[in-house]
C-alpha positions in Angstrom: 0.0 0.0 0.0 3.0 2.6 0.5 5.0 1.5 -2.5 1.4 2.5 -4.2 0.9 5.9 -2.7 4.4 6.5 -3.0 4.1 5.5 -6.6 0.6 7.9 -7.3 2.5 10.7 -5.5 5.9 10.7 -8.0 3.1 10.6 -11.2 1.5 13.5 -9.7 4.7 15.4 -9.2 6.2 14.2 -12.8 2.6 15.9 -14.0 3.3 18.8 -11.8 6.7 19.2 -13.0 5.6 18.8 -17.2 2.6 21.5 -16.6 4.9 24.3 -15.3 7.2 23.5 -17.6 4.6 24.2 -20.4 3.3 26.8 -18.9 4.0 30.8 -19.9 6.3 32.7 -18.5 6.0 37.1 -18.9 7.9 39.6 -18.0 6.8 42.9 -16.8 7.4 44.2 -20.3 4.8 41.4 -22.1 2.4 42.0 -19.8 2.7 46.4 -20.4 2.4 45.0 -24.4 -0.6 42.6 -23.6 -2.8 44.9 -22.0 -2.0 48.0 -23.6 -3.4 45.8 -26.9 -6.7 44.2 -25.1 -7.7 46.7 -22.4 -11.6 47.9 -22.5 -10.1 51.5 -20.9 -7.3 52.1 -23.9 -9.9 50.5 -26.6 -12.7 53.3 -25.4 -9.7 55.8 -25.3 -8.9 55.1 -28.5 -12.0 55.2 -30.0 -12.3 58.4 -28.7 -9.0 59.9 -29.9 -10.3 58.3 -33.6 -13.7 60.2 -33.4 -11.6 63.6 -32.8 -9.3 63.0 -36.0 -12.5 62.7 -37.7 -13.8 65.9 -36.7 -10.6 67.4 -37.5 -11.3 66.4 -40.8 -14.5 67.3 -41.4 -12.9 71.2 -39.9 -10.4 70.9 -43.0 -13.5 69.5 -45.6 -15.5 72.5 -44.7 -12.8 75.4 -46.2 -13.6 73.3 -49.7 -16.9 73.8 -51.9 -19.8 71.8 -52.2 -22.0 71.0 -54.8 -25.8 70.2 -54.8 -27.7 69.0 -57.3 -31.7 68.5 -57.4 -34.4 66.8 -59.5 -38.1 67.5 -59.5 -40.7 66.0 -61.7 -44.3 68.1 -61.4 -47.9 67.0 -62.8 -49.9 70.4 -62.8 -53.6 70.7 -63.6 -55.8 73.4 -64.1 -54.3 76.8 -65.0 -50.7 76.9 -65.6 -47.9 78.5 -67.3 -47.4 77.9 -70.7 -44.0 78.4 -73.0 -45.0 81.7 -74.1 -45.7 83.0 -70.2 -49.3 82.9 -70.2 -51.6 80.6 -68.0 -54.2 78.4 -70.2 -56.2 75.4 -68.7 -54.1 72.6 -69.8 -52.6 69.9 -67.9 -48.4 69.4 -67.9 -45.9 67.3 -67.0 -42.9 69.1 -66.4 -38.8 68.0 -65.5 -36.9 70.4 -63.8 -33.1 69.7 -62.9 -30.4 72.0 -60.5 -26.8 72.0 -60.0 -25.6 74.5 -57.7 -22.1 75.2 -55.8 -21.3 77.3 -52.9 -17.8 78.2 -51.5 -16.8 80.5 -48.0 -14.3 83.1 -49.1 -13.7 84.8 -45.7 -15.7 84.2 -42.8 -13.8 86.0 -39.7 -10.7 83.0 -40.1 -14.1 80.8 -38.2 -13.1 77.9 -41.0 -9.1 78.4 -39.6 -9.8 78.7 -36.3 -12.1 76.0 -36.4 -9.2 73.1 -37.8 -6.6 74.5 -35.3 -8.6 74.3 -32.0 -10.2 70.4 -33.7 -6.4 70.1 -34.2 -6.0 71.0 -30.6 -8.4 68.7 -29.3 -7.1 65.4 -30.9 -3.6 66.6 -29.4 -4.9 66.0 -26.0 -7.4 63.6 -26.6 -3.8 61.5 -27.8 -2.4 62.6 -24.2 -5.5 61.4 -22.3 -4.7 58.2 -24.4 -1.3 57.8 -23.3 -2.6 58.7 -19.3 -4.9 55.8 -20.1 -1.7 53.9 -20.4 0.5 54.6 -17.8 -2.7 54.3 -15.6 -2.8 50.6 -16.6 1.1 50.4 -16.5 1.4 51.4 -12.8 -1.6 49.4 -11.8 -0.2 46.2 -13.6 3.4 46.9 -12.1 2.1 47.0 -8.8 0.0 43.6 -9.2 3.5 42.5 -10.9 5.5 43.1 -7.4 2.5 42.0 -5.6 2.8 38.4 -7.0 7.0 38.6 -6.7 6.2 39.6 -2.6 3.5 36.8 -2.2 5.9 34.2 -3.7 8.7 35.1 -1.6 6.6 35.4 1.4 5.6 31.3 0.5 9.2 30.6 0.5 9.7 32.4 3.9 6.6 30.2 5.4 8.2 26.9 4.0 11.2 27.9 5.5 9.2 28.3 9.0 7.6 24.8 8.5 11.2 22.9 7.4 12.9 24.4 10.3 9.7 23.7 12.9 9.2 19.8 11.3 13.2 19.8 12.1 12.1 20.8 15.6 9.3 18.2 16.0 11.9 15.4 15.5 14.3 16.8 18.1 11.6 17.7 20.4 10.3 14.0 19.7 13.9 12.2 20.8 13.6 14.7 23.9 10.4 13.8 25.0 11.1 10.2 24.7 14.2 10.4 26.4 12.4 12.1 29.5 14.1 15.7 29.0 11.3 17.4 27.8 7.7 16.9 29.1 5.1 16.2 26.5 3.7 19.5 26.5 6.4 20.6 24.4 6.1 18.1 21.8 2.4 19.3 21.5 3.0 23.0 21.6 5.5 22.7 18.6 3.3 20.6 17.0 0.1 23.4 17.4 3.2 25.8 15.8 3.4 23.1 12.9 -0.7 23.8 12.4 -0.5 27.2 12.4 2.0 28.3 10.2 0.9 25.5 7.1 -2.4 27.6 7.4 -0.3 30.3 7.5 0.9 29.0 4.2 -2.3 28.2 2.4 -3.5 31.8 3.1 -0.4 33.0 1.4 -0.9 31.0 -1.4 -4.4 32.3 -1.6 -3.0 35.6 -1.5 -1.1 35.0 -4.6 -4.0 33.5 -6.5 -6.1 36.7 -5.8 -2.8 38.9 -7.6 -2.5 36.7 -10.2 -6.6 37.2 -10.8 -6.0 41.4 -10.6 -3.5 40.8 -13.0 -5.2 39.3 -15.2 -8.3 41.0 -15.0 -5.9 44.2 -15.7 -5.0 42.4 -18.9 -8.3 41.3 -20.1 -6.8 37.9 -20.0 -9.0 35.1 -19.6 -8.2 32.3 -16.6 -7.7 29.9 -19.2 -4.9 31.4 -20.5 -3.2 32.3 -17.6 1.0 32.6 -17.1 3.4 32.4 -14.3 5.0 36.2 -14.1 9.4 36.0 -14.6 11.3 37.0 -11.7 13.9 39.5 -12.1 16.9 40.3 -10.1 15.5 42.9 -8.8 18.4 46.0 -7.8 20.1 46.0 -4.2 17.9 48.0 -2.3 21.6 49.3 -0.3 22.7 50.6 -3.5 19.9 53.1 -4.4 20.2 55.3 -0.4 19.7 58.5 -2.1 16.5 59.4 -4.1 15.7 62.5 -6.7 13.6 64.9 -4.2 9.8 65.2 -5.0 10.6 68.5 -5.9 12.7 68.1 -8.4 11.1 65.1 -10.0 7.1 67.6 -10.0 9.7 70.2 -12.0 10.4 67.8 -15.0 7.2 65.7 -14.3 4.8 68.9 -15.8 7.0 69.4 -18.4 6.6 65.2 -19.5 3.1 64.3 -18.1 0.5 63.5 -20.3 -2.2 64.8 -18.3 -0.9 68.2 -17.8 -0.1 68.4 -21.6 -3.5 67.1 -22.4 -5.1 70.5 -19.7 -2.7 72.7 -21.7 -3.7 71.9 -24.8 -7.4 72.2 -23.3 -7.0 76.0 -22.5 -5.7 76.8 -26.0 -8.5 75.0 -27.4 -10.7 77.5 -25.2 -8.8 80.4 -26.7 -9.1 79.4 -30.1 -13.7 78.9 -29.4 -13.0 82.5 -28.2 -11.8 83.2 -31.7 -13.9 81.7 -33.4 -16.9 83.3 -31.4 -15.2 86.9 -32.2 -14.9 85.8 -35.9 -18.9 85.8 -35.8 -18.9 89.4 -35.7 -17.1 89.9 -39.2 -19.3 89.9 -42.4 -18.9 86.2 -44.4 -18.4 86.5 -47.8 -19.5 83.5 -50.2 -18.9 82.7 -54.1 -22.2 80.8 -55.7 -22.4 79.0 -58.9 -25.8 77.6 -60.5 -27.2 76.0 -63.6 -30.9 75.3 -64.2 -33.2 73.5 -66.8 -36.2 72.2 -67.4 -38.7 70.5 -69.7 -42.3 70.3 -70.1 -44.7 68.4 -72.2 -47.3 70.9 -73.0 -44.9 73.6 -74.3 -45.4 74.9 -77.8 -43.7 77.4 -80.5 -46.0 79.7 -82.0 -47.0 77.8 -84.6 -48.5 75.4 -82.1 -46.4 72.5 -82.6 -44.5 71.5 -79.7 -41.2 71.9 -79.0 -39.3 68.4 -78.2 -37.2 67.7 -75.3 -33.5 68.7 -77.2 -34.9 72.0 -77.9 -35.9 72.4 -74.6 -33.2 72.2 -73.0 -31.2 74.5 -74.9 -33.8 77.3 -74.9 -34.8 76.8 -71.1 -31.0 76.3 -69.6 -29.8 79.2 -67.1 -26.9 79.9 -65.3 -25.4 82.1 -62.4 -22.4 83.0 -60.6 -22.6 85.3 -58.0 -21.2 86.6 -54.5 -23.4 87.0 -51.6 -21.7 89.1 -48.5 -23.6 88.3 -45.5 -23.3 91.6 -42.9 -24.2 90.6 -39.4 -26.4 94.0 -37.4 -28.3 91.9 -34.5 -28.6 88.9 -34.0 -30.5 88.7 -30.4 -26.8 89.0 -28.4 -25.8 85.7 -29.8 -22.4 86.5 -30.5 -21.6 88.6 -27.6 -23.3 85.5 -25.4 -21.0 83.0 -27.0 -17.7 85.1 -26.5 -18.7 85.6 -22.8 -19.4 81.5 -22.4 -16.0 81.0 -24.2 -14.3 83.4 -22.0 -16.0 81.6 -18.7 -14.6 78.4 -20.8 -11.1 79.4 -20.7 -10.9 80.1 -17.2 -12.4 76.6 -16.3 -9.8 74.8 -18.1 -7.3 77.4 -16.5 -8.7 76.0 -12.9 -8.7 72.5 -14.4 -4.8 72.8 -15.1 -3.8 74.4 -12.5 -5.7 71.3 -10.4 -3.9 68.7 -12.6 -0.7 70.4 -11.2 -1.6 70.2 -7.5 -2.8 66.0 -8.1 0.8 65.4 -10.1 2.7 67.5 -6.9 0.6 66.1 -3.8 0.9 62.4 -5.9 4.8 62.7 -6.1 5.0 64.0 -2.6 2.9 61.1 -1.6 4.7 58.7 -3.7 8.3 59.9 -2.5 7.2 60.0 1.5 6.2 56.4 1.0 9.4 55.1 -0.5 11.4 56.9 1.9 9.9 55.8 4.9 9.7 51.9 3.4 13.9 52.5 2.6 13.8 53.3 6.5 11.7 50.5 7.5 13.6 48.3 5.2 17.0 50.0 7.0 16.3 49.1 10.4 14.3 45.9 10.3 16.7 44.1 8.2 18.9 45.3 11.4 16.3 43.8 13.5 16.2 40.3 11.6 19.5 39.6 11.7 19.1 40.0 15.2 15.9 37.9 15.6 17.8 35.3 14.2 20.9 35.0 16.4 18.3 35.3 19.1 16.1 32.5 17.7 19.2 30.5 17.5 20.3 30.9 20.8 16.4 30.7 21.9 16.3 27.0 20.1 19.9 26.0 21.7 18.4 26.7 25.1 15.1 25.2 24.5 17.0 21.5 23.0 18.5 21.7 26.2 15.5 22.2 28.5 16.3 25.9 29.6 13.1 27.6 27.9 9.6 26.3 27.1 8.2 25.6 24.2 5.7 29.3 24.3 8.9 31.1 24.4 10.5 29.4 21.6 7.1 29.9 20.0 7.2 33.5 20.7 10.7 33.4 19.5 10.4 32.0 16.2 6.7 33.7 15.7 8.6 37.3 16.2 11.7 36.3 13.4 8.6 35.1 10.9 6.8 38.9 11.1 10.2 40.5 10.9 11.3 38.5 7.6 7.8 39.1 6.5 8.1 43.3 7.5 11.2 42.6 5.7 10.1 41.8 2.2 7.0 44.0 2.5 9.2 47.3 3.1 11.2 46.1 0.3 8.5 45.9 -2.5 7.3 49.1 -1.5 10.5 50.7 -1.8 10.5 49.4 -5.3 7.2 50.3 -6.6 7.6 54.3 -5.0 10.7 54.4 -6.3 9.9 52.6 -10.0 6.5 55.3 -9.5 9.3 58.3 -8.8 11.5 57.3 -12.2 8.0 57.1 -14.2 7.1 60.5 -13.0 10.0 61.6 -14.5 10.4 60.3 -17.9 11.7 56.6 -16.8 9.9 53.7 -18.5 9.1 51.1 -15.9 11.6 48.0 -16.0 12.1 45.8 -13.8 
């Protein structure tokens, strides 16, 4: 029965084994390409920045001239209008046909103004595109070092249950030599229980990142990946950080979002234009050409005249200029220069807000991974004493000199400082990969 179960466990292990093997491995940089790709948020983005490069466009189409043309075929009874313009009670078919063209020769530069604030528009609709982005970027790099935290925190644990089964076997031979009583045995053994649920919640934990991550992606469960570990920098090596300050300084000068507000209040300035432009006169050039046929005309010897004739005689033609002057127009224009003035100012208050988010984020963001260097500082200080202190607690207690609630205590303490440990170091990296984005760095890691 044991050669059996020992013979089910190697297959499932040996199938355990081939399934990583064939399973996908990303890096940071695969999962940035991934998502920007499949993401609802960039897709609607980019639908978005596409509708604006259509209206910029249609702001260029609109400077050239159209050209209309109309049909009408007309059954008239009764009274009506015969070839030689008198009315007799006849009834007539008649065909009429119109082509007609109309172009804006000078309208107060609206038609200019117009392209360059559309022009304006898709500039920063293409920044709010690329904040989209980076949104997604930070939120998958943080999932990223999420999963790297939670699988080094599993390693920690299954250190902590090696070292306490290693205990249990000691404690064992002392217990059934008579130097320990069995109280001991059972406390390490309550230890055993608690930190292999310890370890199935932090497998658990790394199940829920690798769902965010996914769900950041758009990626379905059944395709799912095992993220690459890097060798992630010496956290010793990087003491000294840019200062918030200076990394706000170049950050409003790179950030998409305060290019994007920027572009926003010239847009306003350029509706202002455009609303002043309404106060010039518009000048248009028309072109038309007219003809028509109708049964019932006749020459003056009565005979009728066929439909060739027709349209030769009846054909006319125009080309004109029309220069529209505007006098009052119910305070419409002065209105609209007063709502784009008001419209200015609110994008003004808009940028100057997307400033104080990008500084108070930074500040944030640089606070945070100072404080985790600290931490990181002084409880890898305090680890490597928890250690020698576990050691000499676990000397002492194989000897009988402590019992097994202060080895407990002991060992528990070393397992939340290894864990503080890793945590503070994770953070470090994501502020300070955040800090390097702010200013200009692609994330790597």
């Amino acid at each position: 029965m044991k050669n059996l179960s020992a013979l089910f466990l190697g297959i499932l292990l040996l199938l355990g084994t081939t399934s990583l093997k064939s399973q996908n491995v990303w890096d940071l940089q695969k999962c940035f390409d991934y998502a920007i790709e499949n993401n609802i948020r960039i897709k609607q983005q980019a639908l978005n920045t596409a509708y604006n490069q259509n209206l910029v466009k249609q702001a260029k189409d609109d400077k050239l001239p159209n050209l209309n043309a109309q049909v009408s075929n007309d059954y008239s009874f009764g009274r009506s209008l015969t070839y030689d313009n008198t009315y007799d009670n006849i009834n007539s078919t008649s065909l009429a046909g119109y082509l007609g063209t109309n172009v804006t020769l000078f309208n107060g530069n609206t038609l200019n103004n117009t392209v360059k604030q559309r022009q304006l528009d898709l500039e920063a609709t293409l920044h709010d595109l690329q904040k989209t982005k980076d949104d997604i970027m930070l939120a998958i790099a943080a999932e990223y070092l999420q999963i790297l935290f939670a699988e080094e925190v599993i390693l920690v644990s299954e250190a902590n249950i090696e070292v306490t089964k290693q205990q249990i076997n000691r404690t064992q031979q002392l217990v059934e030599a008579g130097s320990l009583a069995k109280g001991a045995l059972l406390e390490i053994e309550a230890q055993l229980a608690r930190e292999e649920l310890q370890l199935v919640n932090n497998q658990n934990s790394i199940q829920l990142a690798y769902l965010n991550l996914y769900q950041f992606l758009e990626l379905p469960i059944a395709e799912s990946f095992k993220v690459e570990k890097p060798k992630l920098p010496d956290l010793k090596a990087n003491l000294t950080m840019m200062n918030a300050f200076d990394v706000f300084q170049n950050a409003i000068h790179i950030r998409p979002e305060i290019k994007a507000a920027q572009l926003r209040v010239q847009s306003a300035m350029k509706q202002l234009e455009i609303a002043k432009g309404s106060r010039y006169p518009s000048l248009e050039f028309g072109a038309n050409y007219y003809n028509q046929y109708n049964n019932q005309y006749k020459d003056i010897n009565g005979d009728r005249i066929d439909f060739g004739d027709q349209l030769k005689n009846n054909r006319r033609s125009s080309l004109g200029l029309t220069l529209n002057i505007p006098i009052f127009n119910r305070f419409q224009i002065k209105n609209s220069m007063s709502n784009s003035e008001l419209q200015i100012t609110d994008y003004k208050y808009q940028l100057q807000a997307a400033r104080n988010v990008l500084r108070k984020d930074i500040e944030l963001v640089y606070t945070n991974a100072l404080a985790a260097l600290n931490r990181y500082i002084s409880t890898e200080k305090a680890v490597n004493s928890m250690k020698e202190a576990f050691r000499y607690t676990e000397e002492k207690f194989n000897v009988g000199m402590v019992n097994s609630v202060e080895y407990n205590q002991s060992k528990n303490n070393l397992t939340v400082a290894q864990s503080d440990l890793l945590q503070a170091k994770y953070e470090y990296i994501f502020r300070a990969k955040i800090l390097d984005f702010y200013n200009g760095v692609p994330i790597t890691l």
